[in-house]
C-alpha atoms as a printed R data frame, in Angstrom:
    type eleno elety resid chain resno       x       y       z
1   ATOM     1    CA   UNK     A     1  96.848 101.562  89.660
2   ATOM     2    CA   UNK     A     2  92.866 102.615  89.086
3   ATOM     3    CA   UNK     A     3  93.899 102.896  85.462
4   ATOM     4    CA   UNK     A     4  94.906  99.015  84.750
5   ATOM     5    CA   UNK     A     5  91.898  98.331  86.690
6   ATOM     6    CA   UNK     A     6  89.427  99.887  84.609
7   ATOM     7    CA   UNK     A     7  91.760  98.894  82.008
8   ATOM     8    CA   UNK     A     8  91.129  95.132  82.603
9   ATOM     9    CA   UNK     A     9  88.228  95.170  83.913
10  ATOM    10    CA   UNK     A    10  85.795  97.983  83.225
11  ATOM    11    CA   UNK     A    11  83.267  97.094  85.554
12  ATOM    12    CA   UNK     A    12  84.862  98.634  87.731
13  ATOM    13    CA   UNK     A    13  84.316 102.818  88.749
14  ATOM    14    CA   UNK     A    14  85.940 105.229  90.629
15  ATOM    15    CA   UNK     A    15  83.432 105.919  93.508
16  ATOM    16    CA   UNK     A    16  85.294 109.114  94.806
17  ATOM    17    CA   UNK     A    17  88.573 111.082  95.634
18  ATOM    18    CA   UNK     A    18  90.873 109.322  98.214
19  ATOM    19    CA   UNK     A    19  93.642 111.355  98.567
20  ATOM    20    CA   UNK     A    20  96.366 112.845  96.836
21  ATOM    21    CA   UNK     A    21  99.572 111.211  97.425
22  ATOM    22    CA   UNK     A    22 103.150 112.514  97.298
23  ATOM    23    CA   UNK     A    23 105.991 110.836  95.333
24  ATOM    24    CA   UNK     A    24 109.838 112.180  95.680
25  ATOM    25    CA   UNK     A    25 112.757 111.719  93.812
26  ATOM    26    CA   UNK     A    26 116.040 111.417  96.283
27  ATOM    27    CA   UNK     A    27 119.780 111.434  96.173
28  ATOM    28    CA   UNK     A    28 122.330 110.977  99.725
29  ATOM    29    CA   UNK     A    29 122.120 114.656 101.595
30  ATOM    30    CA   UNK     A    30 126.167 114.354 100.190
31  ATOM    31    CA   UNK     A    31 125.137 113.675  96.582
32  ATOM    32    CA   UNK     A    32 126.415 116.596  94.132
33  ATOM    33    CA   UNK     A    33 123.326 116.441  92.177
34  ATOM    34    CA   UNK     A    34 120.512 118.941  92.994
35  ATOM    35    CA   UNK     A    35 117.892 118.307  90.346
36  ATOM    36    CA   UNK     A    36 116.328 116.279  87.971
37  ATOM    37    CA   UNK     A    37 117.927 117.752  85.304
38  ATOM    38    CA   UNK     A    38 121.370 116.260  86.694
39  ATOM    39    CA   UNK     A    39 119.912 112.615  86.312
40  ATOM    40    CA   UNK     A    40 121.353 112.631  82.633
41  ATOM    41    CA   UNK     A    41 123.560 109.368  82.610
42  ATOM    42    CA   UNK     A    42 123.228 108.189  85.786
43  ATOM    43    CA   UNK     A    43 121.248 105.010  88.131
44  ATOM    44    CA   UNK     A    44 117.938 105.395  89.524
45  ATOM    45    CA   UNK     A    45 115.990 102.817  91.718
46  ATOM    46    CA   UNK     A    46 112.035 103.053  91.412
47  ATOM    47    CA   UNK     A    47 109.530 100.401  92.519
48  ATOM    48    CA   UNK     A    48 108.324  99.642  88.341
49  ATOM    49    CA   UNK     A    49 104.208 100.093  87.970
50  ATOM    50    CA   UNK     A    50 103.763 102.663  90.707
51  ATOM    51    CA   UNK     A    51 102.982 106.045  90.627
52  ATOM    52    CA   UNK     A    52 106.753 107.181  91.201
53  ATOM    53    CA   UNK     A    53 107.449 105.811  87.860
54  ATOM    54    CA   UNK     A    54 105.168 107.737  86.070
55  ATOM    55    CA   UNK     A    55 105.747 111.006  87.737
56  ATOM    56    CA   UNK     A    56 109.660 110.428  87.715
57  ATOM    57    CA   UNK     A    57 109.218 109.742  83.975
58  ATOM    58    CA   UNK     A    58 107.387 112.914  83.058
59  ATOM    59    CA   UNK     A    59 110.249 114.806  85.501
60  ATOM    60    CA   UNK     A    60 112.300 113.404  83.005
61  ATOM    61    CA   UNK     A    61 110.547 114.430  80.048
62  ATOM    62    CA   UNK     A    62 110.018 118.127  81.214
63  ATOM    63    CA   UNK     A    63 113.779 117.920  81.786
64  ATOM    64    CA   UNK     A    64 114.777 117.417  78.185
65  ATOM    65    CA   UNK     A    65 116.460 114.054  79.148
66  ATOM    66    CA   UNK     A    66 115.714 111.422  77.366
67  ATOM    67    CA   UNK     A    67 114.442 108.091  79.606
68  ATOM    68    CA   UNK     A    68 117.058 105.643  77.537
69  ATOM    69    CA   UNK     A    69 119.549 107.864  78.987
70  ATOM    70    CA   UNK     A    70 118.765 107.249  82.447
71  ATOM    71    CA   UNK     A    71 119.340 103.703  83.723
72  ATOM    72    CA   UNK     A    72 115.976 102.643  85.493
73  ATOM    73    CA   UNK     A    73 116.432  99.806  87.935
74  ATOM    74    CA   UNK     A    74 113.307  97.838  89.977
75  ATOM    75    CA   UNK     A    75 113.479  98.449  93.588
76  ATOM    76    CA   UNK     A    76 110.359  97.881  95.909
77  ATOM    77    CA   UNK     A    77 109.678 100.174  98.934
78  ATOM    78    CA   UNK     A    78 110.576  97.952 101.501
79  ATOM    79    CA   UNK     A    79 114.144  98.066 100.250
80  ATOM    80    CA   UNK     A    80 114.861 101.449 100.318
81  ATOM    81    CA   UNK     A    81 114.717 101.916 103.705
82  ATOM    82    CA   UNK     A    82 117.952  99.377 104.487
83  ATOM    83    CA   UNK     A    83 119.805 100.694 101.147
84  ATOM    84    CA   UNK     A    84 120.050 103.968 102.778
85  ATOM    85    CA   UNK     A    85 120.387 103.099 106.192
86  ATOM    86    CA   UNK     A    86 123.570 100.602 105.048
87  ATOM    87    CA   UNK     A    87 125.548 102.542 102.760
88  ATOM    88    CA   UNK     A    88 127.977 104.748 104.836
89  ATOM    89    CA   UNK     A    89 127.671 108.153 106.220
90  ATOM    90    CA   UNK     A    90 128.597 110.815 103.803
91  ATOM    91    CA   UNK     A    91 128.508 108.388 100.696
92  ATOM    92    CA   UNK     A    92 127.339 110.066  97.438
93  ATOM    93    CA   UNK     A    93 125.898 107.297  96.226
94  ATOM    94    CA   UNK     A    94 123.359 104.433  97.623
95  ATOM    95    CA   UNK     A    95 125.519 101.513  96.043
96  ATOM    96    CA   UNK     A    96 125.001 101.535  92.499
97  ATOM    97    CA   UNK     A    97 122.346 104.082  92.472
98  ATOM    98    CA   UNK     A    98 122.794 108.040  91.994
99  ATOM    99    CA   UNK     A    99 118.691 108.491  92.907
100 ATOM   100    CA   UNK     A   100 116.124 106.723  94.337
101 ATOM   101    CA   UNK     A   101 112.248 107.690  93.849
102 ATOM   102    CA   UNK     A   102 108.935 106.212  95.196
103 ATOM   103    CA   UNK     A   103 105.955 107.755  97.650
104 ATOM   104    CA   UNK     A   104 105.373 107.975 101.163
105 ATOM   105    CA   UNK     A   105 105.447 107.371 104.122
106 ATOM   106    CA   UNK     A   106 109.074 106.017 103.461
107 ATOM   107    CA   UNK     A   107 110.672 108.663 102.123
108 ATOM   108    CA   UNK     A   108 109.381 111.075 103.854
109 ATOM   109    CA   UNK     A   109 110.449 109.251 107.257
110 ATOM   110    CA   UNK     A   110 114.226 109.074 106.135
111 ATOM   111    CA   UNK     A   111 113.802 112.863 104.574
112 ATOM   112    CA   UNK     A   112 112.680 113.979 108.773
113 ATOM   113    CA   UNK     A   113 116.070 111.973 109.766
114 ATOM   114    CA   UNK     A   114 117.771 113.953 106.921
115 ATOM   115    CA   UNK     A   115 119.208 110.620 105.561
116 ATOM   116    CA   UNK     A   116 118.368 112.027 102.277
117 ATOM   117    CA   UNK     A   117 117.637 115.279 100.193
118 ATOM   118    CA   UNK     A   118 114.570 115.531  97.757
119 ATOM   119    CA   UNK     A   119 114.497 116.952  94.495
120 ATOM   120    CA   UNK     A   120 111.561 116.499  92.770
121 ATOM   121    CA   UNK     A   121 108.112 116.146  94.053
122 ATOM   122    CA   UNK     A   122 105.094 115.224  92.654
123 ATOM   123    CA   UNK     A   123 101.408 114.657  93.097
124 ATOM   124    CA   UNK     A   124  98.872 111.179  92.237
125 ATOM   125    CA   UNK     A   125  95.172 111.480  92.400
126 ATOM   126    CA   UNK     A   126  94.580 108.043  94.836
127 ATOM   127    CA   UNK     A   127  90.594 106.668  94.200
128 ATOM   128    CA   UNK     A   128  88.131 104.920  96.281
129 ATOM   129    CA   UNK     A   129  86.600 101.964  93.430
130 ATOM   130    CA   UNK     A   130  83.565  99.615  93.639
131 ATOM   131    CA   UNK     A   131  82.232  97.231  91.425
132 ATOM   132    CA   UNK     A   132  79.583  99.017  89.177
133 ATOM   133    CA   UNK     A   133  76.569  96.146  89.650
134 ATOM   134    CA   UNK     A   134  77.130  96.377  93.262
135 ATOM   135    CA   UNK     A   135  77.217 100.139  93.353
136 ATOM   136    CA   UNK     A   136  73.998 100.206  90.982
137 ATOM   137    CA   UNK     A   137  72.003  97.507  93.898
138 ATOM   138    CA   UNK     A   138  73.266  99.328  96.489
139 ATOM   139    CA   UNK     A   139  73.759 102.945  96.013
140 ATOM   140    CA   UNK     A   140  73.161 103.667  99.786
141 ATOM   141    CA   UNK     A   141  76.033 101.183 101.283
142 ATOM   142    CA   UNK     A   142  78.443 103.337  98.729
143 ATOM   143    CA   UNK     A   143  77.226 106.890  99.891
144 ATOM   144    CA   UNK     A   144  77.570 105.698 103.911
145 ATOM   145    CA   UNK     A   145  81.049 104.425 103.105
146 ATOM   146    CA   UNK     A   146  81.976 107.384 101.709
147 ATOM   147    CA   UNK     A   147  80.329 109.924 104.641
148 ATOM   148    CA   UNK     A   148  82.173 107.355 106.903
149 ATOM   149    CA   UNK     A   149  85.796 107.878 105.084
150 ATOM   150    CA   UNK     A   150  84.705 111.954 105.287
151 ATOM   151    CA   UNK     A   151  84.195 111.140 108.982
152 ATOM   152    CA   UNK     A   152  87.681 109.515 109.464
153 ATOM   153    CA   UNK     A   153  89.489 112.333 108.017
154 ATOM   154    CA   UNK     A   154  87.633 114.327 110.772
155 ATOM   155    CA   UNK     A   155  88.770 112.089 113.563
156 ATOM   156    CA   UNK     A   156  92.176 112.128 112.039
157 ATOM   157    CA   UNK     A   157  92.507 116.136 111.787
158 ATOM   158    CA   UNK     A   158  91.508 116.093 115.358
159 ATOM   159    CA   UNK     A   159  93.455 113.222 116.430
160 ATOM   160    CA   UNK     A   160  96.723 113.139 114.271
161 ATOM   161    CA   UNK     A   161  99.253 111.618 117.232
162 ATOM   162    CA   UNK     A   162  96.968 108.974 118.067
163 ATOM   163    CA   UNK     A   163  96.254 107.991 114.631
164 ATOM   164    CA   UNK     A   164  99.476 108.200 113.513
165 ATOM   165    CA   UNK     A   165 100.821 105.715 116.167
166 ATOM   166    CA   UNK     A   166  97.905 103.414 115.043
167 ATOM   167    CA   UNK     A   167  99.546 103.598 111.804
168 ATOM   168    CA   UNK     A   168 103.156 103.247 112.589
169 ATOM   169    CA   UNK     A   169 101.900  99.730 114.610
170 ATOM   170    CA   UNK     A   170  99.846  98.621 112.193
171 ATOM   171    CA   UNK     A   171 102.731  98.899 109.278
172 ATOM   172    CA   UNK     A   172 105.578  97.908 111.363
173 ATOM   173    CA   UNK     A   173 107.594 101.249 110.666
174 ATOM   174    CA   UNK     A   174 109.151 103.205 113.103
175 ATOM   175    CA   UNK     A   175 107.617 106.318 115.224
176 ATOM   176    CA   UNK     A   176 106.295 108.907 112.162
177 ATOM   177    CA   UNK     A   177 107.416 112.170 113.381
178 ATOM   178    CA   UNK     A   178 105.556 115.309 113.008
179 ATOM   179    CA   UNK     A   179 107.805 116.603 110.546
180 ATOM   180    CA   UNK     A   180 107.633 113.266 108.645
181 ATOM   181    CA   UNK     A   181 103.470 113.793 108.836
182 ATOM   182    CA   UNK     A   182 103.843 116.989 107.613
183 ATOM   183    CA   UNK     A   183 105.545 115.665 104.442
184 ATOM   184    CA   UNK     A   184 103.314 113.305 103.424
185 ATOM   185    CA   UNK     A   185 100.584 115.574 103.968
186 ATOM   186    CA   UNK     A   186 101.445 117.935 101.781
187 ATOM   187    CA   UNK     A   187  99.695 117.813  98.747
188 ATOM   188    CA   UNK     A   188  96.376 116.622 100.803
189 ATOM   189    CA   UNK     A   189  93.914 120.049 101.501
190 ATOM   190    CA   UNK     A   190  91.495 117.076 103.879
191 ATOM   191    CA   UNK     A   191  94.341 116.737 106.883
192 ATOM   192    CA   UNK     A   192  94.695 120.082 107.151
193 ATOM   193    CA   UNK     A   193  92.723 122.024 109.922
194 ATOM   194    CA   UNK     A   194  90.302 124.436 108.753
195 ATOM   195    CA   UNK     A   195  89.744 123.261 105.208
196 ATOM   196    CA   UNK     A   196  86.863 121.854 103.876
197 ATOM   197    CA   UNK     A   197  86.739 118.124 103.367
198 ATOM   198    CA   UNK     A   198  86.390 116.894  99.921
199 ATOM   199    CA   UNK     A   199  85.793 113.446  98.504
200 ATOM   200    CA   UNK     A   200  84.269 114.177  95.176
201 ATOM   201    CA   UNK     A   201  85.973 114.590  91.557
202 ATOM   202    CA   UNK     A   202  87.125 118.398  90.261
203 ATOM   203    CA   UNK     A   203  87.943 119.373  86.948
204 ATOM   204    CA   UNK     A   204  91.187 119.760  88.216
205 ATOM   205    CA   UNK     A   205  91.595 115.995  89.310
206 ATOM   206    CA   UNK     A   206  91.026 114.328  85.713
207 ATOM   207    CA   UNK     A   207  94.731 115.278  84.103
208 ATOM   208    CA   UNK     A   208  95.863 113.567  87.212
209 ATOM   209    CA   UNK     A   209  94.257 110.577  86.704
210 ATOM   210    CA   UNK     A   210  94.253 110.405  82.726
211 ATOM   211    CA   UNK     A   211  98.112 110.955  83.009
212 ATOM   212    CA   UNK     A   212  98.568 107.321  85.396
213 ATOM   213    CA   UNK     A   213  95.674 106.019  82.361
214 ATOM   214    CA   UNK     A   214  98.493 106.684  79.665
215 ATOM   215    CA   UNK     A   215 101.195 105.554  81.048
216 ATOM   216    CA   UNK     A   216 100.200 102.034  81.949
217 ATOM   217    CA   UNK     A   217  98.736 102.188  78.414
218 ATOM   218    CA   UNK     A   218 101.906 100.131  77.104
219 ATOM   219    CA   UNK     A   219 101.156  97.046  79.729
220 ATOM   220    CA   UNK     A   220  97.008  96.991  78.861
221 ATOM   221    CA   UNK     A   221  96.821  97.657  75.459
222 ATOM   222    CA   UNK     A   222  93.898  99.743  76.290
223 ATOM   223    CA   UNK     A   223  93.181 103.583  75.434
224 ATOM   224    CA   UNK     A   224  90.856 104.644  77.990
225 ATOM   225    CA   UNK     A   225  89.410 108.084  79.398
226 ATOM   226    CA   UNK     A   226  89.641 108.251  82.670
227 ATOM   227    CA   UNK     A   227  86.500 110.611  82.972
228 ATOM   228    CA   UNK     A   228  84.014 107.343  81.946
229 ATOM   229    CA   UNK     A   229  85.176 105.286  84.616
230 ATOM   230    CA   UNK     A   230  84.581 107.697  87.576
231 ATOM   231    CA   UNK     A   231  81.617 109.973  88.736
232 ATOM   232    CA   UNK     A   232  80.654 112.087  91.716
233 ATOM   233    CA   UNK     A   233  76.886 110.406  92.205
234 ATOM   234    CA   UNK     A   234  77.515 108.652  95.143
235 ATOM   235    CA   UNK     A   235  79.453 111.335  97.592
236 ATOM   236    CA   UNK     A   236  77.686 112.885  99.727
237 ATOM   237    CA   UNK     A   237  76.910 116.620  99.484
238 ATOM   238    CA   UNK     A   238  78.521 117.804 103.210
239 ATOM   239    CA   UNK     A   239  82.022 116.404 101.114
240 ATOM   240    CA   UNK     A   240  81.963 117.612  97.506
């Protein structure tokens, strides 16, 4: 994450607003449990340091359930995907776990083949970083990258089956649906048609950010505010 980043090394600076990114918390479509709330004594895999973990944590937390009471296991991304498709039709469990949670686009491929049900949902601030010396020598490089990622999010709007087929080869995963796309758009106002593309930081970005800064507090050491390590100088006006 941006946070352990700036953490470690605080040369570094958040150059502008990527995208926001969904994470999901999921249980079998059979699974009795229909909220976080139900999680109270039970298994949940999570891929430990990314975003999911945060979010699921504070979906705890909001839930009155206390995280020792929730049995947290490590599971990467790429092993979701054959957990679920494994584990037999109608099961109410993936092996030994209740839940699963992570981001997108996983999830939200097996959630359009309705090989699971969501339950929670929640939203990261994602950042585009640069190294501050080379940022400070070349302020103009930064601002075309930037016009050029406004630019792709153009394209994309305009092109979403082609790109998303670019994407699909390039990862290895299977065909991404439309209704799949639409999940893992959902939180991002830049794919949609119509809206006005932004790249640059808003008030309303910062608890976002300073809440993945806290939680990865415990593994730097390091108090930091999030607002010192990012700024809005070099985005271009057509995006803020």
């Amino acid at each position: 994450p941006a946070a352990i980043l700036f953490a470690k090394s605080p040369d570094w600076q958040g150059i502008g607003r990527l995208m926001y990114n969904r994470t999901s918390t999921y249980v079998p479509p059979e699974s009795p449990i229909r909220s976080i709330k139900e999680l109270d004594g039970k298994t949940v895999g999570v891929p430990f340091g990314a975003a999911a973990q945060r979010v699921l944590a504070d979906a705890l937390h909001e839930a009155k359930i206390e995280t020792d009471k929730v049995k947290l296991i490590n599971l990467g991304m790429l092993e979701h995907g054959p957990l679920i498709r494994k584990t037999k039709p109608n099961s109410q469990k993936w092996d030994q776990f209740d839940a699963l949670s992570g981001f997108d686009p996983i999830p939200a491929l097996l959630e359009a083949k309705k090989s699971l049900r969501t339950i929670h949902e929640g939203k990261v601030c994602a950042l585009v970083v640069g190294k501050r010396k080379f940022l400070m020598a070349n302020s103009k490089a930064a601002e075309s990258f930037l016009a050029a990622l406004g630019e792709a999010y153009e394209y994309y709007r305009s092109h979403k089956t082609e790109a998303n087929r670019w994407f699909t080869e390039e990862a290895r995963l299977e065909e991404l649906p439309s209704s799949a796309a639409e999940l893992t758009e959902k939180f991002e106002p830049n794919l949609k048609n119509g809206e006005k593309i932004r790249l640059s930081f808003r008030e309303e970005d910062y608890p976002l950010m300073q809440k993945g800064a806290d939680f990865v507090k415990k593994v730097t050491g390091k108090t930091i505010s999030m607002k010192d390590f990012v700024t809005n100088t070099f985005v271009p006006k057509a995006y803020h």
